[in-house]
Short mmCIF file of the C-alpha atoms (twelve columns), coordinates in Angstrom:
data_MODEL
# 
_entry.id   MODEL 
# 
loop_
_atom_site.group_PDB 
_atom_site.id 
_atom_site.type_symbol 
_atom_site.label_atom_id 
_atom_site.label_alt_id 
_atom_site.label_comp_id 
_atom_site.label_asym_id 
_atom_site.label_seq_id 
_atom_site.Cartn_x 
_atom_site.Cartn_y 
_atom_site.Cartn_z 
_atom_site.pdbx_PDB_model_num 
ATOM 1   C CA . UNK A 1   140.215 106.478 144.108 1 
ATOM 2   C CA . UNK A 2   139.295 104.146 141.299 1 
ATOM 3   C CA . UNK A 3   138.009 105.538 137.858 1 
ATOM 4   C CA . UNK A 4   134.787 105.062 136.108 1 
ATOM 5   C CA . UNK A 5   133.413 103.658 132.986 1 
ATOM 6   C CA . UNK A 6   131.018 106.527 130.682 1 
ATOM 7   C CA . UNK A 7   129.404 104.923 127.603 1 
ATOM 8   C CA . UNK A 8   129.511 107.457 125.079 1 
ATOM 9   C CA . UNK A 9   126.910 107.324 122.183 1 
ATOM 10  C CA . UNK A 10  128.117 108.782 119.218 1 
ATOM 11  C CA . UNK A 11  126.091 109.973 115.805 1 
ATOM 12  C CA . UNK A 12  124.807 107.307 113.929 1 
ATOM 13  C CA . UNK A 13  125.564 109.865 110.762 1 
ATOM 14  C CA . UNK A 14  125.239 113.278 111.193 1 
ATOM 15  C CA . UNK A 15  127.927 114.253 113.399 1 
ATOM 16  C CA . UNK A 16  125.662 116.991 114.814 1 
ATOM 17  C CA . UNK A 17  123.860 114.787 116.979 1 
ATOM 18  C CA . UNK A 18  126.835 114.360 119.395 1 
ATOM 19  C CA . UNK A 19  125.899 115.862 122.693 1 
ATOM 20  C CA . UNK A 20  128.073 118.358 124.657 1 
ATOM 21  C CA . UNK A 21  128.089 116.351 127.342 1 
ATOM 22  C CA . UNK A 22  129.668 113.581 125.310 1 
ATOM 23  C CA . UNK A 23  132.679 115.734 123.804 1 
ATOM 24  C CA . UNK A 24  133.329 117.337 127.254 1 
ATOM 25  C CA . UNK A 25  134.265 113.279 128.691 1 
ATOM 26  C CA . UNK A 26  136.108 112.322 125.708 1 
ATOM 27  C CA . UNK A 27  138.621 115.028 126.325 1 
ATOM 28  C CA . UNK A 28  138.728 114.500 130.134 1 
ATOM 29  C CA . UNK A 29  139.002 110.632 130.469 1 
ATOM 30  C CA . UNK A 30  142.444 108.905 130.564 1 
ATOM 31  C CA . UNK A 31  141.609 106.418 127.721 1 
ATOM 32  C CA . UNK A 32  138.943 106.170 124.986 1 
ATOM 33  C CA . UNK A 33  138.168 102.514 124.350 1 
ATOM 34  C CA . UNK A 34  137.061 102.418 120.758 1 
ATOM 35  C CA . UNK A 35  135.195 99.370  118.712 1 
ATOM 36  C CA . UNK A 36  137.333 100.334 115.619 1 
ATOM 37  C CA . UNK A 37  139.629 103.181 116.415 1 
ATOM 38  C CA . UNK A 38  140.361 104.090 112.363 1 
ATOM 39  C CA . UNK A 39  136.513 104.914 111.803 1 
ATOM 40  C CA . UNK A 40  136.703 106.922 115.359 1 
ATOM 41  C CA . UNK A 41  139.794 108.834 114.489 1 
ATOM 42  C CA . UNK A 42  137.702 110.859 112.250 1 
ATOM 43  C CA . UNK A 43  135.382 111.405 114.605 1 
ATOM 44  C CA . UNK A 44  138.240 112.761 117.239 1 
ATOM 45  C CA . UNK A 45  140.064 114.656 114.465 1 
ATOM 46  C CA . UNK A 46  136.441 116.033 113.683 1 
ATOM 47  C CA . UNK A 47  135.992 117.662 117.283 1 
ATOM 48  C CA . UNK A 48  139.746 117.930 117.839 1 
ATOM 49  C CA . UNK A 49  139.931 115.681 121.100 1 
ATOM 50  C CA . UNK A 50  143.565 114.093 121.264 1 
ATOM 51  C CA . UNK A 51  142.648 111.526 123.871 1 
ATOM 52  C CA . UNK A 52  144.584 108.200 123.616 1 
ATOM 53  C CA . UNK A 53  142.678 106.024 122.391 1 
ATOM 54  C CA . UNK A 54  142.337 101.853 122.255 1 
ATOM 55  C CA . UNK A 55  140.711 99.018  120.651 1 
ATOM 56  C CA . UNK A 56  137.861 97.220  122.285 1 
ATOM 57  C CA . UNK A 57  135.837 95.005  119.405 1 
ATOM 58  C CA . UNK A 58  134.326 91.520  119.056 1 
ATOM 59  C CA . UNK A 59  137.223 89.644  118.871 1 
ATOM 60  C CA . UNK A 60  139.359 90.578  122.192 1 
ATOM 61  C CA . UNK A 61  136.271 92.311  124.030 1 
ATOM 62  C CA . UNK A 62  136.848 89.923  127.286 1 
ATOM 63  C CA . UNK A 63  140.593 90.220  127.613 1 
ATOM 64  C CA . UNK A 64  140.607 93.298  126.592 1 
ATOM 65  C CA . UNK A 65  137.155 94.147  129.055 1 
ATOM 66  C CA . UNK A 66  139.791 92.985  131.990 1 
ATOM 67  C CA . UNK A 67  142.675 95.273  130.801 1 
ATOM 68  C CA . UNK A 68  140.676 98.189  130.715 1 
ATOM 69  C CA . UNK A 69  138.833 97.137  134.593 1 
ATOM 70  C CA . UNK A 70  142.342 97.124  135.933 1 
ATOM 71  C CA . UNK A 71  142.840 100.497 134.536 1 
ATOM 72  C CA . UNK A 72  140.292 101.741 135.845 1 
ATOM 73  C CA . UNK A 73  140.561 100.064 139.459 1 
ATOM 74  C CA . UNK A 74  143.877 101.763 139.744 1 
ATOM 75  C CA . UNK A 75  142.052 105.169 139.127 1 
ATOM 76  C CA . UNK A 76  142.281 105.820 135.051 1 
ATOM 77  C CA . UNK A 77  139.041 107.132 133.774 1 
ATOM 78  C CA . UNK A 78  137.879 105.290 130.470 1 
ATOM 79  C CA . UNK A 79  135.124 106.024 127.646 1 
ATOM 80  C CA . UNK A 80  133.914 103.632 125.714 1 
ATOM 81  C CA . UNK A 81  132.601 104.222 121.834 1 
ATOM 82  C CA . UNK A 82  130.606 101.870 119.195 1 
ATOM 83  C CA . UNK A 83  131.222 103.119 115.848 1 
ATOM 84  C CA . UNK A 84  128.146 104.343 115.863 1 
ATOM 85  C CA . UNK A 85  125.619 104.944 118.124 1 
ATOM 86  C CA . UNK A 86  125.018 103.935 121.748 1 
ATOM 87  C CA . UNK A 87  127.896 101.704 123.432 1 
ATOM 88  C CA . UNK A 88  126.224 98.187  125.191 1 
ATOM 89  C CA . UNK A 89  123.392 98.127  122.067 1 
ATOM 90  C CA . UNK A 90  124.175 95.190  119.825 1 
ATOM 91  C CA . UNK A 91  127.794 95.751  120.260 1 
ATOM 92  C CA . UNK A 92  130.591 94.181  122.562 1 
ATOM 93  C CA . UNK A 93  130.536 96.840  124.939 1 
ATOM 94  C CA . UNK A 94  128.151 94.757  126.971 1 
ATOM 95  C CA . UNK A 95  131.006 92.405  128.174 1 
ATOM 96  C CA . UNK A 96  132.928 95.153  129.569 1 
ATOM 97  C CA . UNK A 97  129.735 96.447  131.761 1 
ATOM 98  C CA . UNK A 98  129.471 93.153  133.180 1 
ATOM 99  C CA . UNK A 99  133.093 92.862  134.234 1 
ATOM 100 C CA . UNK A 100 133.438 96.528  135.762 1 
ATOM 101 C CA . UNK A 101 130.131 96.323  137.114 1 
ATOM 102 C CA . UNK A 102 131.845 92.376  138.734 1 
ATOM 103 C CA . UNK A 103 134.523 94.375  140.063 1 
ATOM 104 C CA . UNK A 104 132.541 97.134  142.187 1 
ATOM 105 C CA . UNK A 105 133.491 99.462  139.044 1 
ATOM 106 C CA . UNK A 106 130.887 102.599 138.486 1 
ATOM 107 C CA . UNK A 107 129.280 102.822 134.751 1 
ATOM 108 C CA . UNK A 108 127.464 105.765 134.095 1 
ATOM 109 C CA . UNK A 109 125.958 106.433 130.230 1 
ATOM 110 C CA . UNK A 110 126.216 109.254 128.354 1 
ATOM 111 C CA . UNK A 111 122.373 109.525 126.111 1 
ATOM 112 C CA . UNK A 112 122.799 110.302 122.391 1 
ATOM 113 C CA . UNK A 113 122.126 108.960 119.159 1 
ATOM 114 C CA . UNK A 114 120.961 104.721 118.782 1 
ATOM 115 C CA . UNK A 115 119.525 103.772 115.024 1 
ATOM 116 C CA . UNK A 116 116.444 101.459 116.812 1 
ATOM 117 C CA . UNK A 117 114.905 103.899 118.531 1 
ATOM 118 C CA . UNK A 118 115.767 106.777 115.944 1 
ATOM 119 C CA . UNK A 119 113.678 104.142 113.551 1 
ATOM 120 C CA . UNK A 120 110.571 103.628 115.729 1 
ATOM 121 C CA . UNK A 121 110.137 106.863 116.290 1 
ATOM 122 C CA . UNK A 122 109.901 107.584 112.803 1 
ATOM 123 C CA . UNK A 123 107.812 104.349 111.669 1 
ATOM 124 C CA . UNK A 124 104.324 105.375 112.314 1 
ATOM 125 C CA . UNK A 125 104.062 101.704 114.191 1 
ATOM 126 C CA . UNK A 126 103.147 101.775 117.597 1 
ATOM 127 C CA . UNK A 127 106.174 102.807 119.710 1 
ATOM 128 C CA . UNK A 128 104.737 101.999 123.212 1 
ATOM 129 C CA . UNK A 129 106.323 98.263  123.732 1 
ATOM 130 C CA . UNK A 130 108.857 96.911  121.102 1 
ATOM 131 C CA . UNK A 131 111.040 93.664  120.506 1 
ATOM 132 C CA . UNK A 132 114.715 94.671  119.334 1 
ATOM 133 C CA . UNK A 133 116.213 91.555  117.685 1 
ATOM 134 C CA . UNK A 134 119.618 93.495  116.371 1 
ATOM 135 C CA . UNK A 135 120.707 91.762  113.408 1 
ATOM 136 C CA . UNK A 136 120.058 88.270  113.026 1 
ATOM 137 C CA . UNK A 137 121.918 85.417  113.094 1 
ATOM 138 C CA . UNK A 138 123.338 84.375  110.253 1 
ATOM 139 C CA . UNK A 139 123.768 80.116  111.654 1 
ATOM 140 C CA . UNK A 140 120.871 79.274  109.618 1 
ATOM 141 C CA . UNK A 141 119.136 76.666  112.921 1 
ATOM 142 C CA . UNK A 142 119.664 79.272  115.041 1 
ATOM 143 C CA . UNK A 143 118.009 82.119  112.614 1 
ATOM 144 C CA . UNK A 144 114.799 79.922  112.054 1 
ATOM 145 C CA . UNK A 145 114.445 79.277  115.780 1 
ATOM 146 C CA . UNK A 146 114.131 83.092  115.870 1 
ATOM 147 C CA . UNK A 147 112.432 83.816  113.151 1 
ATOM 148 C CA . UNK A 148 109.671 80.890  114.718 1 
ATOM 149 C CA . UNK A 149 109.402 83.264  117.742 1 
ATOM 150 C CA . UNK A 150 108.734 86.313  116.217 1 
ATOM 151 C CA . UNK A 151 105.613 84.803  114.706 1 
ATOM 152 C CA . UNK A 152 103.451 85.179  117.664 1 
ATOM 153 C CA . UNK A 153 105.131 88.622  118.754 1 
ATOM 154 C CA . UNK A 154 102.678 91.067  119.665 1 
ATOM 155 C CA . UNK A 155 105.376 94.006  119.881 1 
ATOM 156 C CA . UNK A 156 106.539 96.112  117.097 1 
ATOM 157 C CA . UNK A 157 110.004 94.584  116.112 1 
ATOM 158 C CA . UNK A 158 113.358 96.132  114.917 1 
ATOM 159 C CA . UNK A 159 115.945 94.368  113.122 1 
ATOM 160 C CA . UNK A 160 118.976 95.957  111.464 1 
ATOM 161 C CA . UNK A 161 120.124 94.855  108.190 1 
ATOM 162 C CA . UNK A 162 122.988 94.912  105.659 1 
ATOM 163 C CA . UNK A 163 122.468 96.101  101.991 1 
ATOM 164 C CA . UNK A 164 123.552 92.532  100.735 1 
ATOM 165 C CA . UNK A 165 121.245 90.740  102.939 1 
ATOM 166 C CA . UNK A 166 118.220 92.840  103.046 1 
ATOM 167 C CA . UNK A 167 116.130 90.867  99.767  1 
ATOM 168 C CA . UNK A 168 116.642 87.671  101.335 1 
ATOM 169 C CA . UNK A 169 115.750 88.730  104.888 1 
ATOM 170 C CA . UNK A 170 112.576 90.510  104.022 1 
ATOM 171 C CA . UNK A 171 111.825 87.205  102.148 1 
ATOM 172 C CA . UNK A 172 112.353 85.001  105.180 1 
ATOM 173 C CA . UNK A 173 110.387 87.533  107.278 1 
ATOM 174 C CA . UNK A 174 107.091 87.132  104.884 1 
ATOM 175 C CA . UNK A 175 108.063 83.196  104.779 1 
ATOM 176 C CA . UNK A 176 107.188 83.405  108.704 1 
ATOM 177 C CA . UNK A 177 105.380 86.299  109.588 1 
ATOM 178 C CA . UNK A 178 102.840 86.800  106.666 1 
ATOM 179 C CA . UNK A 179 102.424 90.028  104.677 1 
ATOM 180 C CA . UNK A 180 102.212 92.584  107.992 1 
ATOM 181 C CA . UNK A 181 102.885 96.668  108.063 1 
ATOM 182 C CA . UNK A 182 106.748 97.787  107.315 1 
ATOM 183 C CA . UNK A 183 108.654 100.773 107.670 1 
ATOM 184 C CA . UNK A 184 112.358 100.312 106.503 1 
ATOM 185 C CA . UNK A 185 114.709 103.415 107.714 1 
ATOM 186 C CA . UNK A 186 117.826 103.260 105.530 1 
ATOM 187 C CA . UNK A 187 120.575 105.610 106.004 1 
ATOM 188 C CA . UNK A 188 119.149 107.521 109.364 1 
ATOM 189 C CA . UNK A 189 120.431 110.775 110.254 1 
ATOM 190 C CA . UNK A 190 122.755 111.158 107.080 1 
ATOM 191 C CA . UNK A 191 122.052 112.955 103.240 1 
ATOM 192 C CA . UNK A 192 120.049 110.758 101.720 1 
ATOM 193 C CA . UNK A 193 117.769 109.310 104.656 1 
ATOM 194 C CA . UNK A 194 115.109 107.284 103.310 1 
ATOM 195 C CA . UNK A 195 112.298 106.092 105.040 1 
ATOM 196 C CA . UNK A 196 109.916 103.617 103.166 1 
ATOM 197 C CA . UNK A 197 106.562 102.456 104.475 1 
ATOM 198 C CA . UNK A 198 104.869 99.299  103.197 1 
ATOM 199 C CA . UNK A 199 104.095 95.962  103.275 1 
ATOM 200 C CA . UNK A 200 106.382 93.430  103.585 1 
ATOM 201 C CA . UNK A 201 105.553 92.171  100.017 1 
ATOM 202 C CA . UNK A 202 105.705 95.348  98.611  1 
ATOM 203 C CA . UNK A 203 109.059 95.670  99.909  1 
ATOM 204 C CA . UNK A 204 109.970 92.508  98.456  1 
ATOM 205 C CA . UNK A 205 108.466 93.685  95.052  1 
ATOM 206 C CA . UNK A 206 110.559 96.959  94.983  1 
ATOM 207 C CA . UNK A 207 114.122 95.954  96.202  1 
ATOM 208 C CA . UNK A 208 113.499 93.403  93.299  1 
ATOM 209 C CA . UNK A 209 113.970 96.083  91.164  1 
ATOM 210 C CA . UNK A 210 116.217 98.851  93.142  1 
ATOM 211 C CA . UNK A 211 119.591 97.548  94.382  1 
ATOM 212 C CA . UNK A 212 119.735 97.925  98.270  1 
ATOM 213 C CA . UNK A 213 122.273 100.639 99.322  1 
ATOM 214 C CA . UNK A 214 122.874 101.892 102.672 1 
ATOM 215 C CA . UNK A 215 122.414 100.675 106.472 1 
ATOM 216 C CA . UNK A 216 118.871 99.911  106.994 1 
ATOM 217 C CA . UNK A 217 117.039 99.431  110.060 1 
ATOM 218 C CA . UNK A 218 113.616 97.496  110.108 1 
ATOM 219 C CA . UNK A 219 110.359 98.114  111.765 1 
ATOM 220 C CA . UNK A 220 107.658 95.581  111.611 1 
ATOM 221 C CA . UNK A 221 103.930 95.506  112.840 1 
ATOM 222 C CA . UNK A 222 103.577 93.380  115.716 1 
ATOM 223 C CA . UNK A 223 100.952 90.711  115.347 1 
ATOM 224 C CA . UNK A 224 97.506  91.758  116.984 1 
ATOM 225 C CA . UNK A 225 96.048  90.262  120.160 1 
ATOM 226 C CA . UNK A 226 92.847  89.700  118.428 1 
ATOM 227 C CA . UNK A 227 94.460  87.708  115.718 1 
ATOM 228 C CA . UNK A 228 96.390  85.644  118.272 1 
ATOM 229 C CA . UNK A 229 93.229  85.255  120.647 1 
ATOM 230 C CA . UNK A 230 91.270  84.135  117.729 1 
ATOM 231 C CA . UNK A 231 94.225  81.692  116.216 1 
ATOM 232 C CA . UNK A 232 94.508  80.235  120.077 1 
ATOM 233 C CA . UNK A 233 90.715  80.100  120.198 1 
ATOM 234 C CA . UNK A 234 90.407  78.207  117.208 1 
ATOM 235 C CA . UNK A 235 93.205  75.493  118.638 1 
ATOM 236 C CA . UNK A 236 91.182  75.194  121.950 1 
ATOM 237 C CA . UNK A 237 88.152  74.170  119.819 1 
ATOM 238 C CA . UNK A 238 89.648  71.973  117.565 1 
ATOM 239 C CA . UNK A 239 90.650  69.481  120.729 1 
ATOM 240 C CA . UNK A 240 87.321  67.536  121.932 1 
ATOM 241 C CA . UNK A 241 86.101  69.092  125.333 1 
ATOM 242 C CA . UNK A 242 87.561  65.768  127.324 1 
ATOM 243 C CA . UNK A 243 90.866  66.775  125.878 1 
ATOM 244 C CA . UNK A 244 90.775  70.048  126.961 1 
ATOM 245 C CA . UNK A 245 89.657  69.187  130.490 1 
ATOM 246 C CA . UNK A 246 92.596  66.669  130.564 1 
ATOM 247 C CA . UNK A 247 95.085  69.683  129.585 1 
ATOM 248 C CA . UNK A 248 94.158  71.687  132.720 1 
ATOM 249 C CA . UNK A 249 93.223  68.479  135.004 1 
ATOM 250 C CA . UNK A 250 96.834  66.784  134.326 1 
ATOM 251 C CA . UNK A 251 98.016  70.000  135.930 1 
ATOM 252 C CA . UNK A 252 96.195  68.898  138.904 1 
ATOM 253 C CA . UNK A 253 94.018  71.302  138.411 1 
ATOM 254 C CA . UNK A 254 90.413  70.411  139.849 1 
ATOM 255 C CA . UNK A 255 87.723  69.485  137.687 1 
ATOM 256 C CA . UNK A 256 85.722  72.966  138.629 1 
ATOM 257 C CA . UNK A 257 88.479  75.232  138.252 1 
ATOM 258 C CA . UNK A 258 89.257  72.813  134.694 1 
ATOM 259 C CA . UNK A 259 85.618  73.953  133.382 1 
ATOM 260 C CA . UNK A 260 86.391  77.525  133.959 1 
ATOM 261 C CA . UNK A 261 89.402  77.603  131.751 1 
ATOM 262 C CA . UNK A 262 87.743  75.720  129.203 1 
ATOM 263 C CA . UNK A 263 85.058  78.153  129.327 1 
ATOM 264 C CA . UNK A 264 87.225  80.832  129.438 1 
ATOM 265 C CA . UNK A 265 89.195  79.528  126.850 1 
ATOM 266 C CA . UNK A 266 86.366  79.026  124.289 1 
ATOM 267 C CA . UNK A 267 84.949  81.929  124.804 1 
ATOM 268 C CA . UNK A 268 81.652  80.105  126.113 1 
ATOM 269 C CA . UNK A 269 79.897  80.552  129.383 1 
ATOM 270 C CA . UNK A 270 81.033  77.646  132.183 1 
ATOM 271 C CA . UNK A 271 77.246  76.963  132.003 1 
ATOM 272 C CA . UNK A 272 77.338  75.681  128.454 1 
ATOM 273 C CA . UNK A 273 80.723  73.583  129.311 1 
ATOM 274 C CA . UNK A 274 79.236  71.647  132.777 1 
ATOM 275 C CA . UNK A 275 75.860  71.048  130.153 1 
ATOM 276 C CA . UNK A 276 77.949  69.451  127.223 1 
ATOM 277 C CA . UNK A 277 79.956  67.732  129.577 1 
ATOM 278 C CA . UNK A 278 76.962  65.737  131.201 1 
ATOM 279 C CA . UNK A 279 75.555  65.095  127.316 1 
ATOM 280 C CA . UNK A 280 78.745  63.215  126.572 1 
ATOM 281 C CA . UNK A 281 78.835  61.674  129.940 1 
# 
């Protein structure tokens, strides 16, 4: 019989928050697969589990993702670890799911501990639909282009961030976004857990003056449909109403269908469109 892959999530700081389930598969598998086995050594040596144990990280996570699938086709169980949190969440470990998953292997996860949803919960944002962007690129075309996105999100969004980066991030993010609602979550789970709610300015204004220190994790308001209804209103009204009737008629869309968009789009009655339109024709 061939073995099976179980994503692990391990604390994210307090090493309380491992589950029971999670220790009991660490000792059984045949092979831990670890992102950087040094920082999960302690964690091991913490619980006493003497597994063997491998690296699996950034850099060799395909050839690597293939070694480990042939173990486990010829029957070795294998657990995979991030060095913190849930395996597969902004990590490599989403490679080697693919490739097992390619080769008919099973992949079961093991719930626990992951620092976005640890933050949202604790944000006083609304929790119901989200936007997790990770960390964000540091290739500055490709950062704007996603930055430019997140302008007209409507979700809550979560970034993570580094100390060294967080002044300059929070700066791009009122550069594009505007001043909206912030809760940053720095250190979660661990001694001193902070978690700051503010604006995005005021954020700006205080890490001006206190030295970042610590993981941090990012939640930000999502922009509201009213404010994006109005803002695509107010675009729709600044075209003539013969543009606007092209837009939808170029579509080959007919011209009665046409005046219901426009009506719909202006937030007027179709009435008031069909009378302007025979004024101006």
């Amino acid at each position: 019989m061939q073995g099976k892959l179980y994503l692990c999530a391990t604390p994210i700081g307090n090493l309380e928050d491992i589950t029971l389930r999670v220790l009991r598969v660490l000792k059984e598998v045949d092979l831990i697969a670890a992102e950087d086995t040094r920082n999960s050594l302690k964690l091991l040596n913490h619980f006493d589990i003497k597994t063997p144990m491998t690296s699996y990280h950034e850099y060799n996570k395909i050839e690597k993702a293939y070694q480990l699938a042939e173990k486990m086709l010829k029957g070795q169980n294998v657990a995979l670890i991030t060095d913190a949190g849930t395996p597969g969440i902004s990590d490599p470990g989403e490679e080697l799911v693919r490739i097992c998953q390619e080769s008919g292997i099973s992949v079961t996860s093991l719930p626990g501990p992951a620092a976005c949803v640890t933050a949202l919960s604790m944000s006083g944002l609304p929790a119901r639909r989200f936007a997790f962007e990770a960390f964000l690129p540091r290739e500055k075309k490709e950062r704007e282009q996603i930055l430019a996105s997140l302008k007209q999100e409507t979700r809550t969004i979560i970034l993570y961030e580094a100390p060294h980066h967080l002044l300059k991030t929070l700066e791009e993010l009122y550069k594009t976004l505007g001043n909206r609602s912030i809760t940053i979550c720095r250190e979660l789970t661990k001694k001193y857990e902070t978690v700051f709610i503010s604006t995005i300015s005021g954020a700006i204004s205080y890490y001006q003056k206190e030295a970042p220190r610590g993981e941090f994790v990012l939640v930000i308001q999502g922009r509201s449909f009213q404010e994006l209804q109005k803002e695509q209103q107010e675009n729709w009204n600044a075209l003539t109403l013969e543009e606007h009737m092209n837009h939808y008629e170029s579509q080959g869309i007919s011209r009665k269908e046409a005046m219901k968009l426009v009506a719909k789009d202006r937030g007027v009655s179709k009435r008031e469109i069909y009378g302007k339109l025979l004024e101006d024709s």
